[in-house]
C-alpha positions in Angstrom: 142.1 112.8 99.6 141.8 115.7 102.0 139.8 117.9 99.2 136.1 118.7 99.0 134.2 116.3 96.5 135.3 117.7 92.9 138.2 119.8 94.5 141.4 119.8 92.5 144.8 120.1 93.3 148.4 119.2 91.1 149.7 116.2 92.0 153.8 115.2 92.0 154.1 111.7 92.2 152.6 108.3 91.6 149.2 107.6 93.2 148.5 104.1 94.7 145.9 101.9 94.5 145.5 98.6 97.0 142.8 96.3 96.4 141.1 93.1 97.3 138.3 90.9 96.1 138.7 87.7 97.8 137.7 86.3 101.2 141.0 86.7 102.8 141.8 90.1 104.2 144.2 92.0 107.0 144.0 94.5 109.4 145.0 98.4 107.7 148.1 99.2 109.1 147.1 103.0 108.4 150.0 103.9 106.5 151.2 107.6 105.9 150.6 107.4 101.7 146.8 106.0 102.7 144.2 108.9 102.4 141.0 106.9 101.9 140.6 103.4 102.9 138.2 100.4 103.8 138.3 97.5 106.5 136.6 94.4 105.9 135.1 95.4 102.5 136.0 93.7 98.9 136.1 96.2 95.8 136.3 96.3 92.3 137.6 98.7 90.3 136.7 100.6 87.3 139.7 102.6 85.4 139.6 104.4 82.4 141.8 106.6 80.1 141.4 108.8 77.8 143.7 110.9 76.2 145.0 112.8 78.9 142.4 111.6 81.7 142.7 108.3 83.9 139.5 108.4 85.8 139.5 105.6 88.7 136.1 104.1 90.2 136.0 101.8 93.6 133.2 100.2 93.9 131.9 97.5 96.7 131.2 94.4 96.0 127.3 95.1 96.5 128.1 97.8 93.8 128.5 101.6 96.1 130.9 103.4 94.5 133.3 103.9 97.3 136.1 106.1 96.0 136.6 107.9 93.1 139.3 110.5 91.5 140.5 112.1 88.1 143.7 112.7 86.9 144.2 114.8 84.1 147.9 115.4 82.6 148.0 119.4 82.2 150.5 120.9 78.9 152.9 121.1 81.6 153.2 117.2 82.8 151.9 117.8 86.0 148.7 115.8 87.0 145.9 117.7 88.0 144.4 115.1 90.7 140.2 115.7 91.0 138.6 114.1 94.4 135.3 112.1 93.0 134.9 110.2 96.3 130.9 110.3 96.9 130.1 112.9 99.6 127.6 110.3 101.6 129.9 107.3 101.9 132.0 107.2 104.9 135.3 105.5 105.2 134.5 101.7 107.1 137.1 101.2 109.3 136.8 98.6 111.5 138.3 95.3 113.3 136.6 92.1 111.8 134.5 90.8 115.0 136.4 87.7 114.1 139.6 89.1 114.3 138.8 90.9 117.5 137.9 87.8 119.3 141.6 86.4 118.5 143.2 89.5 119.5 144.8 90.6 122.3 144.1 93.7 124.6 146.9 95.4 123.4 146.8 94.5 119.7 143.6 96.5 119.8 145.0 99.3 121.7 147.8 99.7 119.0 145.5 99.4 116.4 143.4 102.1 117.9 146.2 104.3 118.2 146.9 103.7 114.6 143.7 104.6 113.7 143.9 107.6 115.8 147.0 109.0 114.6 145.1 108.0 110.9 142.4 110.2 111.7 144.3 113.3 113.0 146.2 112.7 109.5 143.0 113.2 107.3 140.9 115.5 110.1 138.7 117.9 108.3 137.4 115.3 106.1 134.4 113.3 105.9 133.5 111.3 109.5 135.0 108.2 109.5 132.3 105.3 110.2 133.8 103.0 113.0 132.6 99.4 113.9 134.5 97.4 116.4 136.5 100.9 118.0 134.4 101.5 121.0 135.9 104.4 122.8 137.5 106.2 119.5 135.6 108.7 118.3 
């Protein structure tokens, strides 16, 4: 979301939303469409609409809200996208001690670059909290 909380810009474009609430989970790949994500963490989501607002609520499963956003359809049919992600929540990013005990050396290396190539993506937003990336500020 690389916007200020309550910042606003027109959107072209679907937005995506990739979830999970059960035990089973995978390593983020850090795709190029991701702006906001979370490692190791089970949400549930709230969405609403109405009229010509979808407002969309993550929340963790201990009940943070983790991310949140607006979209409101303008006269024109553009979406005016509104960043609601809370100020004080940092992204959690990090390698499941599990997992890093069953990876190799350079799995971790590539999935620090990843991350690092991630971050120069979204720089100038919030910090990004990292567990598990020792070395990658």
């Amino acid at each position: 979301h690389n916007l200020q909380f309550g910042a606003s810009r027109k959107d072209k474009g679907p937005i995506y939303v990739v979830s999970v609430s059960g035990p089973k989970m995978y390593n983020l790949n850090f795709e190029e469409w991701m702006e906001r994500a979370a490692s190791n963490t089970q949400l549930y989501q709230i969405i609403k609409v109405d009229g010509n607002l979808l407002s969309y609520e993550a929340y963790t499963a201990t009940g943070q809200l983790y991310d949140a956003f607006e979209l409101r359809k303008r006269n024109d049919g553009a979406n005016k996208f509104i960043d609601r992600t809370p100020k004080d929540v940092p992204e959690i990013i990090s390698i499941p001690e599990r997992l890093q005990l069953k990876m190799e050396e350079e799995e971790v290396r590539e999935y620090r670059q990843r991350f690092e190539e991630y971050k120069a993506r979204n720089k100038g937003r919030k910090d990004l909290q990292v567990k598990g990336l020792e070395g990658a500020d």
